[in-house]
MARKE-327695 format. One line per field, with one value per atom (N, C-alpha, C): residue number from 1; x, y, z; residue in one letter. Coordinates in steps of 0.1 Angstrom, whole numbers. Example, Ala and Ser with C-alpha at 12.3 -4.5 7.8 and 13.67 -1.06 7.14 Angstrom:
nr: (1;1;1;2;2;2)
east: (132;123;132;128;137;129)
north: (-57;-45;-33;-22;-11;0)
up: (78;78;78;71;71;79)
rest: (A;A;A;S;S;S)
//
This chain:
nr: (1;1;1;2;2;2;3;3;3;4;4;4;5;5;5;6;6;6;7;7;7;8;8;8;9;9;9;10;10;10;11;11;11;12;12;12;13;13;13;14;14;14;15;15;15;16;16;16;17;17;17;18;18;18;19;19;19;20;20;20;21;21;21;22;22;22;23;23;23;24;24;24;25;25;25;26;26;26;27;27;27;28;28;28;29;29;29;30;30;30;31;31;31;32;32;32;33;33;33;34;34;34;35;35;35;36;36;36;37;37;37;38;38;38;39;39;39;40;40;40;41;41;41;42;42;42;43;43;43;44;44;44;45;45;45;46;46;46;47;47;47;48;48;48;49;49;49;50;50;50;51;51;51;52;52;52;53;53;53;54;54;54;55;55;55;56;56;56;57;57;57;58;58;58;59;59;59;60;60;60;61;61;61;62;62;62;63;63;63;64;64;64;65;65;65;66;66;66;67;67;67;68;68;68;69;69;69;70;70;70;71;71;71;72;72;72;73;73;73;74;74;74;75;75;75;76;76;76;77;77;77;78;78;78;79;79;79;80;80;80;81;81;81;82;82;82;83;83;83;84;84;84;85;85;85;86;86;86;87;87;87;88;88;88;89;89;89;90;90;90;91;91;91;92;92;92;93;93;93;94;94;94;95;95;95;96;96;96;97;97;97;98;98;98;99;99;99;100;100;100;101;101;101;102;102;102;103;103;103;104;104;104;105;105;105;106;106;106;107;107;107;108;108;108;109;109;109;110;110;110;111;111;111;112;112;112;113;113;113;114;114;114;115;115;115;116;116;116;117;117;117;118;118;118;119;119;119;120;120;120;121;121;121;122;122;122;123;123;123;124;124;124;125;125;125;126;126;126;127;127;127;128;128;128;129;129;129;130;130;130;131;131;131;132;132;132;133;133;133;134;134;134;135;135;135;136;136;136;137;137;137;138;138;138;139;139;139;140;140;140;141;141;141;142;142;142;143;143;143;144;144;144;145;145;145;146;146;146;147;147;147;148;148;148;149;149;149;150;150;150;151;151;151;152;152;152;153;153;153;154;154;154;155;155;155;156;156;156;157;157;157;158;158;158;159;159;159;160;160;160;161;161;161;162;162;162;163;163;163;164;164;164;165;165;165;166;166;166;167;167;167;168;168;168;169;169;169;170;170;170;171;171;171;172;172;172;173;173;173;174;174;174;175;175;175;176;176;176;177;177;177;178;178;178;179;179;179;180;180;180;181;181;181;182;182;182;183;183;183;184;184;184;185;185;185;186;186;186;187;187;187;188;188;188;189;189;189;190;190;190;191;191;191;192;192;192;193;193;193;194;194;194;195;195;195;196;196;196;197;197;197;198;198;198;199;199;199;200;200;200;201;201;201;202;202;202;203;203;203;204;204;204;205;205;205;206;206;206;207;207;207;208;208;208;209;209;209;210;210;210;211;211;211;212;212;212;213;213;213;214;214;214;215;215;215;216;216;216;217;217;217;218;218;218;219;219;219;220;220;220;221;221;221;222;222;222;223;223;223;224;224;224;225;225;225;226;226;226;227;227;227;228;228;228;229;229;229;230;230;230;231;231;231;232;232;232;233;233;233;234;234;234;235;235;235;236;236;236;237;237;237;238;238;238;239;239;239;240;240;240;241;241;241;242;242;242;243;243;243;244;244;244;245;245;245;246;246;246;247;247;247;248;248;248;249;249;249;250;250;250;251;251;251;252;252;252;253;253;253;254;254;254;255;255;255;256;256;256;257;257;257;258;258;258;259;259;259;260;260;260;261;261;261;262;262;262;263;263;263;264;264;264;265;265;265;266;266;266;267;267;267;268;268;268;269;269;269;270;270;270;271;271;271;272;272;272;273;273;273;274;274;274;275;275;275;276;276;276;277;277;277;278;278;278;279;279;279;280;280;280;281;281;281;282;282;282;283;283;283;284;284;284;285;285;285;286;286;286;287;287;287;288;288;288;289;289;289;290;290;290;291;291;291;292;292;292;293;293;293;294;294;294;295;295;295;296;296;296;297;297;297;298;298;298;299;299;299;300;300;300;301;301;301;302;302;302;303;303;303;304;304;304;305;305;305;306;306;306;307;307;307;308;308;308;309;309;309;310;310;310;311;311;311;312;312;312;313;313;313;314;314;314;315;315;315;316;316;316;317;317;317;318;318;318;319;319;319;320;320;320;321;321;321;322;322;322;323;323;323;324;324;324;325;325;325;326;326;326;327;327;327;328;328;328;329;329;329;330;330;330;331;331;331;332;332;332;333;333;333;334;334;334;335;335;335;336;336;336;337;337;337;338;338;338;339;339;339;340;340;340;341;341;341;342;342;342;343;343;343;344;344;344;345;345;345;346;346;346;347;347;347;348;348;348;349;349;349;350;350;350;351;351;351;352;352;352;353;353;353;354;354;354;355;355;355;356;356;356;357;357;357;358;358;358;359;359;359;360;360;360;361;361;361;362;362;362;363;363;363;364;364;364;365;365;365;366;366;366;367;367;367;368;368;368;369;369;369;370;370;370)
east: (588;590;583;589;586;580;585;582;571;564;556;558;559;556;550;538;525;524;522;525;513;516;503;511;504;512;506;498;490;494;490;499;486;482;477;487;497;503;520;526;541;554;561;571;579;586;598;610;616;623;623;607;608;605;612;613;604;599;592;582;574;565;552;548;537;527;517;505;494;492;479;473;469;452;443;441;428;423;411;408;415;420;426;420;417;407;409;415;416;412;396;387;393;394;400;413;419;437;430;425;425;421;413;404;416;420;438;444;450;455;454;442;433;438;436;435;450;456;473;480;475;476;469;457;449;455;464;472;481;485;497;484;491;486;482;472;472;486;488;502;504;515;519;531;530;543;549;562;566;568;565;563;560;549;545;547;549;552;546;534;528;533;540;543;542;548;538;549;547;535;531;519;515;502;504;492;483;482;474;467;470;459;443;444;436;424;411;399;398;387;387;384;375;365;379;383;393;402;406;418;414;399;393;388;387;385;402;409;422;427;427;436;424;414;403;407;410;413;427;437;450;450;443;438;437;423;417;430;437;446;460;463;478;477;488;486;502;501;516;517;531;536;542;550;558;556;555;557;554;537;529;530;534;540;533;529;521;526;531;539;522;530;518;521;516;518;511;515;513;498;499;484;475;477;464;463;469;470;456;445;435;426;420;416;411;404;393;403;416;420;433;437;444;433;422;413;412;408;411;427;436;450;448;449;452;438;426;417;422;433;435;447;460;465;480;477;487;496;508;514;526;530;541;538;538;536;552;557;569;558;563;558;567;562;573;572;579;585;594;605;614;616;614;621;612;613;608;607;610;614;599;591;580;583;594;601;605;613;616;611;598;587;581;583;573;587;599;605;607;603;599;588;578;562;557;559;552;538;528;514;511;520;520;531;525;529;537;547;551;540;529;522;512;510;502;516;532;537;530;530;532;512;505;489;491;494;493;501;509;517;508;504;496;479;475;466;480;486;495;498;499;500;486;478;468;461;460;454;466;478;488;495;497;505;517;525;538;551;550;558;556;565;565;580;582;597;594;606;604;614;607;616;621;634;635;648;652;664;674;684;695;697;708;713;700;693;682;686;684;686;679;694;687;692;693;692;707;702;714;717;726;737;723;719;710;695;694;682;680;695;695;695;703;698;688;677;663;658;660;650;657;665;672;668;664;654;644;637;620;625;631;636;637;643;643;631;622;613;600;598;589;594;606;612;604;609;598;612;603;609;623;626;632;631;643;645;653;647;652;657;669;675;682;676;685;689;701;708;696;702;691;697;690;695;691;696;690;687;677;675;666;672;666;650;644;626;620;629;624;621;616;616;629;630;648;658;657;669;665;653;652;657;654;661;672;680;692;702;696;702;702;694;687;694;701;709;700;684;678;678;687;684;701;705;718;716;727;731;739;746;760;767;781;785;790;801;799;807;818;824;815;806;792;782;782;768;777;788;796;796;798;795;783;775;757;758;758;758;767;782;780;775;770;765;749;741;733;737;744;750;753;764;766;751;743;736;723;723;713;716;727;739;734;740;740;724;713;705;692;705;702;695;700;695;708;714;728;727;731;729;733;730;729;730;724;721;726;735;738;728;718;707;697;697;685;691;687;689;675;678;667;672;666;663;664;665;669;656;660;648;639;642;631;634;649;652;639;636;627;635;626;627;625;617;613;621;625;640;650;655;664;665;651;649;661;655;666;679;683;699;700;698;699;700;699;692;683;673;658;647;645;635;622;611;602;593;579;572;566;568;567;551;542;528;524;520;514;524;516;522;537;546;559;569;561;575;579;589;600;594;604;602;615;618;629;627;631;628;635;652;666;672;660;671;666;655;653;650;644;643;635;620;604;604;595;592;581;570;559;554;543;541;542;546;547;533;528;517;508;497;485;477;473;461;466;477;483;484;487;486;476;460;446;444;448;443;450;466;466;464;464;457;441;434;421;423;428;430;436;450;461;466;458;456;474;482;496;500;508;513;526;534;550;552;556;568;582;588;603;600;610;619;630;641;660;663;665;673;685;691;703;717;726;735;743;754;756;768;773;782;771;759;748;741;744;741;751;765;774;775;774;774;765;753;741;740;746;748;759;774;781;776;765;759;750;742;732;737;744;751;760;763;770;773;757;748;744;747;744;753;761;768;772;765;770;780;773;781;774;786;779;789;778;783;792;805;811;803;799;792;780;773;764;764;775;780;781;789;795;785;775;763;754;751;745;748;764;765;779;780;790;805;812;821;826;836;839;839;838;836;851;864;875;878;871;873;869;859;853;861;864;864;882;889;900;911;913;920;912;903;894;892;890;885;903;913;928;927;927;926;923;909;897;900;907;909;922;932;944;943;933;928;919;920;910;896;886;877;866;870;862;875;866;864;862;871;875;867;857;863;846;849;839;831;835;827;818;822;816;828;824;826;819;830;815;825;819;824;823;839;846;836;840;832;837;848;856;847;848;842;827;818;809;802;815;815;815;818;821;812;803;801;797;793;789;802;812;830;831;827;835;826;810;805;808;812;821;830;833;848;843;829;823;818;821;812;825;819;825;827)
north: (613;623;618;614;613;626;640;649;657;669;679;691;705;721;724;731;738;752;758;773;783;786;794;809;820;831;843;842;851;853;860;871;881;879;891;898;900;913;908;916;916;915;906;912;921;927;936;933;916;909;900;899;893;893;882;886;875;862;854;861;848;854;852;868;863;878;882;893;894;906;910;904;891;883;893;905;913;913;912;915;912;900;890;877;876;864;851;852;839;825;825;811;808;819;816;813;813;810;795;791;777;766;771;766;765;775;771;766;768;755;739;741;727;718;728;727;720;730;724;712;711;698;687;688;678;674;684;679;666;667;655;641;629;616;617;610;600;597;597;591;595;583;583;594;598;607;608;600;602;616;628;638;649;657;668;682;691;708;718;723;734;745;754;769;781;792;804;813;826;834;827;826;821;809;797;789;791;792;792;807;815;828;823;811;808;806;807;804;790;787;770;761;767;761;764;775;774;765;761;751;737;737;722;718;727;728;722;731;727;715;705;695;685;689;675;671;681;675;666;676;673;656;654;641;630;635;625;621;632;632;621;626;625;615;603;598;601;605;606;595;594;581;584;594;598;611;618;632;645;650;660;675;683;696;703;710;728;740;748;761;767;776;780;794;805;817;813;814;811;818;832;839;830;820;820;805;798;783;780;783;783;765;764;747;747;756;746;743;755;749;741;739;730;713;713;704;699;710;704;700;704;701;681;683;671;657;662;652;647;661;653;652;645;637;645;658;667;662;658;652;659;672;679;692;702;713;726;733;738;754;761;771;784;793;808;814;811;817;830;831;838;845;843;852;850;846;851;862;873;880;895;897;906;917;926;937;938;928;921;916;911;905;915;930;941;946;946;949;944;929;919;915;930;929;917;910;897;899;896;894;888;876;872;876;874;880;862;867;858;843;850;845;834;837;829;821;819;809;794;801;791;785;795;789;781;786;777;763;762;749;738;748;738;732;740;733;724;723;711;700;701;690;678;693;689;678;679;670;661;660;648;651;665;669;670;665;665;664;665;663;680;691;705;710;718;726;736;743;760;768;779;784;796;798;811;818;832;834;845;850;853;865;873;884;894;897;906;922;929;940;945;949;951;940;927;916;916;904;902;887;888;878;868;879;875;870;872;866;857;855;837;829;833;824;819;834;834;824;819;814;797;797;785;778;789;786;779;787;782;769;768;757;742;746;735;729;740;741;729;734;728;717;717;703;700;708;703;693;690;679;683;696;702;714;723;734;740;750;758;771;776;793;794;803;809;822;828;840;849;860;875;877;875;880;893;905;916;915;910;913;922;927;938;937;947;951;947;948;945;960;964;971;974;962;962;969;965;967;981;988;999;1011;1005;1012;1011;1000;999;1009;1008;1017;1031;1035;1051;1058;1043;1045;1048;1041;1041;1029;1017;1005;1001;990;983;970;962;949;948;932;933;927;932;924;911;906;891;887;892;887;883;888;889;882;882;870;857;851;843;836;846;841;840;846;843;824;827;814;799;803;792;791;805;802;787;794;788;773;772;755;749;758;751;749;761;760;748;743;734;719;720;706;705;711;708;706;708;702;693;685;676;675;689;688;689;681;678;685;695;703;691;692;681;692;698;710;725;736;745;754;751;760;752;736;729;717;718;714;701;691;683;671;665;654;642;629;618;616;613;608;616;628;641;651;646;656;653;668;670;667;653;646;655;659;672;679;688;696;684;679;669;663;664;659;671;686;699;694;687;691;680;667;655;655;669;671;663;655;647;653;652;661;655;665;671;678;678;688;697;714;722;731;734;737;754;758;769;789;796;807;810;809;808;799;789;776;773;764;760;738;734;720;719;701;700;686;684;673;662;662;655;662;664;670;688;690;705;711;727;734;740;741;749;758;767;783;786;789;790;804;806;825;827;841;846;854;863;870;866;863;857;860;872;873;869;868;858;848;839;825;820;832;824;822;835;837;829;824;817;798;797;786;785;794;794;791;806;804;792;791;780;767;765;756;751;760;759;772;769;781;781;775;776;787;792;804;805;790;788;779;765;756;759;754;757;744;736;717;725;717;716;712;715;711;698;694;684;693;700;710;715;718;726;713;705;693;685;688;687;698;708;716;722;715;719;710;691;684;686;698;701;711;721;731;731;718;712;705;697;683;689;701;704;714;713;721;710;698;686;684;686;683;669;663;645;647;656;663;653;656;645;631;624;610;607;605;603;588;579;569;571;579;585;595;604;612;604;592;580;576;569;569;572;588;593;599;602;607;600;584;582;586;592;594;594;593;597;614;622;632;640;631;639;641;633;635;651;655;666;675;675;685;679;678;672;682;691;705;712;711;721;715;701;696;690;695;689;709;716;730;736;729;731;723;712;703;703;709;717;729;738;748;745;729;728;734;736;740;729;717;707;696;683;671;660;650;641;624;618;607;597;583;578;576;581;580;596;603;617;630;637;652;658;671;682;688;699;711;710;715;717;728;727;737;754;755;768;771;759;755;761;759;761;779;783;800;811;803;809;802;797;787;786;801;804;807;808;812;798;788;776;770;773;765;777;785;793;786;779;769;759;756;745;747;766;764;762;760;751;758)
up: (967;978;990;1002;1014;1021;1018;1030;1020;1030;1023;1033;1023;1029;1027;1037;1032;1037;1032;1033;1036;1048;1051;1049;1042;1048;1054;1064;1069;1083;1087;1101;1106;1120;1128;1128;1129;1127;1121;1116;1105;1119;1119;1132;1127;1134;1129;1120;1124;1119;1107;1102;1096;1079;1073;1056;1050;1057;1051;1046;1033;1026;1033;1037;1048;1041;1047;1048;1059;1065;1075;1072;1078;1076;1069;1078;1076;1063;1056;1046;1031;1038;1029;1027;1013;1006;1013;1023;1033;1024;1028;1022;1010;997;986;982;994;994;995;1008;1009;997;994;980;968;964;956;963;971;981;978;983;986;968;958;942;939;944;946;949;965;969;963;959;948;935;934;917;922;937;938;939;933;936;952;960;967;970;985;988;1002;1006;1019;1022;1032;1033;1048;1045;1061;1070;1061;1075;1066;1071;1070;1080;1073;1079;1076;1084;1078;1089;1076;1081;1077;1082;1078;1076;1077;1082;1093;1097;1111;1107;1105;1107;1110;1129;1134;1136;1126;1125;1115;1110;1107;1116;1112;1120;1123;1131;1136;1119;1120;1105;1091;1090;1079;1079;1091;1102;1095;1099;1097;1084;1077;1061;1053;1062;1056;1058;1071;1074;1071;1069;1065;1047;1044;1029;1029;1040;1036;1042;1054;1058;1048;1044;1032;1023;1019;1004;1005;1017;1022;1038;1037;1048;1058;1068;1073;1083;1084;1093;1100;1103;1116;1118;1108;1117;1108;1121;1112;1120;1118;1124;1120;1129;1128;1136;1126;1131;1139;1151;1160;1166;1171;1181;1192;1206;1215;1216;1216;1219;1214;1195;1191;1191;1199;1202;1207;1208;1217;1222;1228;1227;1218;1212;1196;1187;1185;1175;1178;1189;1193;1191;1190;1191;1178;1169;1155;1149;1154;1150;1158;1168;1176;1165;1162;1161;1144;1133;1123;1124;1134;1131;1134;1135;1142;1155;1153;1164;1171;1162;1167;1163;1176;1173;1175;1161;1165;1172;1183;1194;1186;1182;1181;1192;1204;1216;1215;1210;1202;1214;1228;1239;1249;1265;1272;1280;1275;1281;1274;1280;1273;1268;1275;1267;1256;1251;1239;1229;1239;1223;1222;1229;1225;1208;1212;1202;1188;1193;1182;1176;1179;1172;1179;1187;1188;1194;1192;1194;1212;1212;1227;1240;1246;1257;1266;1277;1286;1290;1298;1302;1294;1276;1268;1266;1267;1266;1271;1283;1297;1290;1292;1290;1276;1265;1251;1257;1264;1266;1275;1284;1294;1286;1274;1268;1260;1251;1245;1257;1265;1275;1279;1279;1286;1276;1263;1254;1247;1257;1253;1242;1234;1222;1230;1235;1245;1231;1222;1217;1206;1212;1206;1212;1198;1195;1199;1209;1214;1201;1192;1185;1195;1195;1200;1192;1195;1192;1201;1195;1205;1200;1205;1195;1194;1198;1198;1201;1199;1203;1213;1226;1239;1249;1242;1252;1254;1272;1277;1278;1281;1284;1300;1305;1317;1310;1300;1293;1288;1278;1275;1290;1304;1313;1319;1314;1318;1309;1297;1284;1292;1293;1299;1313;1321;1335;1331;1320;1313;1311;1301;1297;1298;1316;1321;1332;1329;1339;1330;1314;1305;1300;1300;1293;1280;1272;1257;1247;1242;1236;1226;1219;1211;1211;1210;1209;1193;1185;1178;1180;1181;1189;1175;1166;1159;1163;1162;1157;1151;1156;1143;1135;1121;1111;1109;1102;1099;1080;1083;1067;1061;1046;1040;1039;1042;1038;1051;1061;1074;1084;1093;1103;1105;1112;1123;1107;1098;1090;1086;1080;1082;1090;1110;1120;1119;1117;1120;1109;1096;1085;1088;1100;1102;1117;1122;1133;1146;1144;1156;1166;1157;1161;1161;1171;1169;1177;1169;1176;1180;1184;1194;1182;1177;1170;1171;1161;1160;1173;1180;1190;1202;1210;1215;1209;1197;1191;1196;1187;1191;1206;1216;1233;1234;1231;1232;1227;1214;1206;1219;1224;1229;1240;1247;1260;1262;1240;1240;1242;1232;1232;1245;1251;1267;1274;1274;1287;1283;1266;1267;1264;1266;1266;1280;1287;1301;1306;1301;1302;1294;1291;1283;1269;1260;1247;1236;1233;1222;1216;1206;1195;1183;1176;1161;1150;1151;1135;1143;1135;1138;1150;1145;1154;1166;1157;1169;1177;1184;1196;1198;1204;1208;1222;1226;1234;1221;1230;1224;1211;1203;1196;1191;1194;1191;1181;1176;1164;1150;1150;1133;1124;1122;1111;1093;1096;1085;1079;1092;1088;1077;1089;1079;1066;1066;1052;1040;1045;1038;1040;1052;1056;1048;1049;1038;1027;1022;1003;1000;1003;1000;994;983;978;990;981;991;982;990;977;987;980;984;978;987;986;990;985;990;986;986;980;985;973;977;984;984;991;979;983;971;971;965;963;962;962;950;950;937;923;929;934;931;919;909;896;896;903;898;913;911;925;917;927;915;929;924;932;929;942;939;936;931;932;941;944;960;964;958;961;965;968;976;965;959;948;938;930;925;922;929;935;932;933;938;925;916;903;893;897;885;887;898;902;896;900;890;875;870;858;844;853;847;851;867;870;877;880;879;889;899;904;907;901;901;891;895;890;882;887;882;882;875;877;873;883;879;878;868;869;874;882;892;878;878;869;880;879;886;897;893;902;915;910;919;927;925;930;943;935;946;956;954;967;974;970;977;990;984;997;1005;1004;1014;1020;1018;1020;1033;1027;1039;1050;1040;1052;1065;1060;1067;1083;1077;1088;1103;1099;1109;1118;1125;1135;1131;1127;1122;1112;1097;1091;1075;1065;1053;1051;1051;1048;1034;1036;1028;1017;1024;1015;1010;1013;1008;995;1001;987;978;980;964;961;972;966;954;962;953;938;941;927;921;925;920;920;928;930;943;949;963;961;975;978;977;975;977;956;949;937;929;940;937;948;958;965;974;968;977;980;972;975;992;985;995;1013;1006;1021;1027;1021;1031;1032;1027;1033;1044;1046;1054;1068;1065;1075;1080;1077;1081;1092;1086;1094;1103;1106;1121;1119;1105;1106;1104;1099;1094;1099;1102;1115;1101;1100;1095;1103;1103;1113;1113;1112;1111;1100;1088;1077;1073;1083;1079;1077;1072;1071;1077;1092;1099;1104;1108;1114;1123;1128;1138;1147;1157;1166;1160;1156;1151;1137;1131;1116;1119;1128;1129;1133;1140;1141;1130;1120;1108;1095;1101;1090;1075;1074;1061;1053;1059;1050;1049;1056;1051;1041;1040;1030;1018;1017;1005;1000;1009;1000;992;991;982;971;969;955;942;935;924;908)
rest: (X;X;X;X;X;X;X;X;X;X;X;X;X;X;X;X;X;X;X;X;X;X;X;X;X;X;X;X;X;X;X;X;X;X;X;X;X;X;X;X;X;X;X;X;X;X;X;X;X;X;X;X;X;X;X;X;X;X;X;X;X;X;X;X;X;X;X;X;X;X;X;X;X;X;X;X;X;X;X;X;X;X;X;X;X;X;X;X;X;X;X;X;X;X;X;X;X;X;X;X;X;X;X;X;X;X;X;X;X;X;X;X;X;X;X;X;X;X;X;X;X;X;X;X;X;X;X;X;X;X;X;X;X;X;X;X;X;X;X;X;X;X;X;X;X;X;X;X;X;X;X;X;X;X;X;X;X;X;X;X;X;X;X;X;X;X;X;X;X;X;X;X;X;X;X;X;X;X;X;X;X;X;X;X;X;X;X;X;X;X;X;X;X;X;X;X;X;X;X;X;X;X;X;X;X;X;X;X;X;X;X;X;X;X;X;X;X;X;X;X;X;X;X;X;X;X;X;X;X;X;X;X;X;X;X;X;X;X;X;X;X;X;X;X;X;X;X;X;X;X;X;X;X;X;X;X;X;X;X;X;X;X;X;X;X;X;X;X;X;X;X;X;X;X;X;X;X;X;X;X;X;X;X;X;X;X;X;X;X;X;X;X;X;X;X;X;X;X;X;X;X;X;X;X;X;X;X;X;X;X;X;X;X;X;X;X;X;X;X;X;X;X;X;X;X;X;X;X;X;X;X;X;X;X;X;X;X;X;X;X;X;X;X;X;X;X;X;X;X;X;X;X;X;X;X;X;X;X;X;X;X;X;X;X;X;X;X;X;X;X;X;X;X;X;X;X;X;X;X;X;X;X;X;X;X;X;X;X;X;X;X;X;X;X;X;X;X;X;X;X;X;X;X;X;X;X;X;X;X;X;X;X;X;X;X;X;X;X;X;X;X;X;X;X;X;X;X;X;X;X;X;X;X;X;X;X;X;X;X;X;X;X;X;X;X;X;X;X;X;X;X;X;X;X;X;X;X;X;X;X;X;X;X;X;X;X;X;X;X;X;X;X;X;X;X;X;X;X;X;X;X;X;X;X;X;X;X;X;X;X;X;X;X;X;X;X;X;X;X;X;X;X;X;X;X;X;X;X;X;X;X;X;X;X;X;X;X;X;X;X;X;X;X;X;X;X;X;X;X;X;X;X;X;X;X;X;X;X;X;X;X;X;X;X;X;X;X;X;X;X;X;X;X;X;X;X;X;X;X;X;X;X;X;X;X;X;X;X;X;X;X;X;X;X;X;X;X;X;X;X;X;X;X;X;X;X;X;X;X;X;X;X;X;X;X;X;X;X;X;X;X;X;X;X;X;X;X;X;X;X;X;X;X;X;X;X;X;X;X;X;X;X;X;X;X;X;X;X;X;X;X;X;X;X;X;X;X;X;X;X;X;X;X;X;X;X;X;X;X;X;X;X;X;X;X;X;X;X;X;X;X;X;X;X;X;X;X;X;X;X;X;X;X;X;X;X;X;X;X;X;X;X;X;X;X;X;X;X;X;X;X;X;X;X;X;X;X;X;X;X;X;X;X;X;X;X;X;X;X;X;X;X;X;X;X;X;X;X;X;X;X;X;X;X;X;X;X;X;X;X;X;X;X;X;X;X;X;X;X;X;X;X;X;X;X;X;X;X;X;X;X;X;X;X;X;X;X;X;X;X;X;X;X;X;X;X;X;X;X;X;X;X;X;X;X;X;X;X;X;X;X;X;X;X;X;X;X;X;X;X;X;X;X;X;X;X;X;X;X;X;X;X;X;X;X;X;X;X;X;X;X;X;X;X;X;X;X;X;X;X;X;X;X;X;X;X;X;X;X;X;X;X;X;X;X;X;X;X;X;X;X;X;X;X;X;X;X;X;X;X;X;X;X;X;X;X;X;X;X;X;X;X;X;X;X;X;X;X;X;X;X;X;X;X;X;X;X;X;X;X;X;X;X;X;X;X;X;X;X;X;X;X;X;X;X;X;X;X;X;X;X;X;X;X;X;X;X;X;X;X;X;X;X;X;X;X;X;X;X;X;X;X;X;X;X;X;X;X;X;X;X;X;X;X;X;X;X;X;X;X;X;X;X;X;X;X;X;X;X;X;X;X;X;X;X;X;X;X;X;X;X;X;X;X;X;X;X;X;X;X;X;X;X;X;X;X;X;X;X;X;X;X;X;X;X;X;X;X;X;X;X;X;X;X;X;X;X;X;X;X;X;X;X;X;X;X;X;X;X;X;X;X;X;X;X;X;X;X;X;X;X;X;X;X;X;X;X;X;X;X;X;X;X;X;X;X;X;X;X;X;X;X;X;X;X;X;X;X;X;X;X;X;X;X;X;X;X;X;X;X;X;X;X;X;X;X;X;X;X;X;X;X;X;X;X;X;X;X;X;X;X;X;X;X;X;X;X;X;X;X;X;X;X;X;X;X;X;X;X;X;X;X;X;X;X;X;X;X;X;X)
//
């Protein structure tokens, strides 16, 4: 396994939107998460890893000393070669612990922006404000971490058509190396999906998400960020390597309460709960929850699933590659269907979705299951 997920899941405060496995810092055994943590990551060998991702919940709600407690072991344990990412909140980006990220080896920081627009981040629970964008960035600059992802998203409730041009002004103003804009989801055990079931809350539907979406694409094409992956967007040379590793199907090992892993042959699940986690890590010395071995059908459509999320699309030599077959032996009804209907792009050795293909894109990876 070249990649690693480390999972912090602690939060100054819950956003409205969100379903990750996270909890109120407050009064949460913090020190002893890390310590099972630390226990976890110690079961893997010694080893090099071409890229590491630590995400949350919110990383950087951690203290300086918990920060430095954590990346000194991961240091020692684990050596990275291209690319070490730390999910971050603008408010709590501060120099010290921007200081300890930068001194063990932290070279890419992804930013949860999720809007500039402060009205909006008041709707989206967010902790920071406009103004700690712009300050968290100019410390990343200032100590040469010039290489950081703006996460944001679209479809918000409230928002306009005039705010994605606002996030696009910023945009071109910071010039950060990569951008992530997803779509809002409304998912179940959230705030938003609460309101929205109670009819205090609404979105725009999909015809309006849809123009959002390509206004996104247009307006960061045109300043010079290609979209590659449904959602991210980057400058030359700056697409996360990390990510890809998911869209590629590449196993990976997955760390901390509730990330996942995968084998090549299986998919493990960590405990989700935090007292949990600490306790059977103490006790059993083990904190996976599941393993599912992949059958070989769950294997084929997991790589049209991902691959397909790449704008490049999946390598047809790759597929034979990997599992021995060409890709039309498994899927040849489906992919002259799909490709009739102008939804999926034939050409160069790949499979990918059509720009139409990509408006819809979860009906057309429906057509992969098996």
């Amino acid at each position: 396994m070249d990649s690693m997920y480390v999972h912090i899941p602690f939060c100054n405060r819950i956003c409205t939107y969100c379903d990750f496995n996270k909890v109120l810092i407050k009064n949460q055994p913090v020190d002893e998460y890390i310590t099972a943590l630390i226990t976890e990551l110690g079961s893997y060998e010694k080893q090099t890893l071409k890229t590491i991702y630590v995400g949350g919940g919110t990383p950087t709600a951690l203290t300086v000393s918990q920060l430095d407690r954590l990346l000194k072991f991961m240091t020692e344990h684990f050596t990275v070669t291209d690319e070490f990412t730390f999910e971050a909140n603008p408010d709590e980006l501060t120099s010290e612990k921007l200081d300890v990220l930068h001194n063990y080896g932290v070279n890419r920081v992804s930013l949860g922006v999720q809007t500039f627009n402060n009205d909006l981040l008041k709707v989206l629970g967010r902790t920071h404000n406009f103004d700690d964008i712009f300050n968290s960035i100019n410390h990343l600059e200032k100590i040469g971490l010039t290489n950081y992802s703006l996460d944001l998203m679209y479809n918000l409730p409230g928002e306009t058509f005039d705010d994605i041009d606002m996030s696009l002004k910023y945009i071109s103003e910071l010039k950060p190396k990569h951008i992530s804009w997803y779509s809002l989801i409304i998912e179940p055990h959230t705030v938003f999906y609460n309101k929205i079931n109670q009819g205090k809350m609404s979105i725009a539907g999909s015809l309006e998400e849809g123009e959002k979406y390509d206004k996104v694409i247009g307006g960061l094409d045109a300043l010079g960020y290609p979209q590659y992956e449904i959602s991210n967007f980057s400058k030359n040379e700056f697409e996360s390597m990390h990510n890809k590793t998911y869209w590629l199907n590449e196993p990976y090992i997955g760390a901390g309460a509730g990330s996942h892993g995968y084998t090549g042959e299986s998919r493990y699940y960590n405990i989700k709960p935090v007292n949990h986690y600490i306790n059977n890590m103490n006790e059993h010395g083990s904190v996976i929850k599941e393993q599912l071995k992949l059958t070989q059908n769950d294997k084929f459509e997991e790589e049209m699933f991902l691959g397909l999320r790449l704008n490049k699309g999946v390598s047809e030599a790759r597929f034979k590659e990997k599992y021995g077959l060409p890709v039309d032996a498994v899927y040849g009804k489906v992919l002259e269907n799909l490709l009739e209907r102008k939804l999926l792009d034939r050409r160069s050795g790949y499979i990918s979705l059509t720009e139409a293909g990509r408006m819809i894109g979860n009906d057309v990876f429906a057509e992969f299951l098996l």
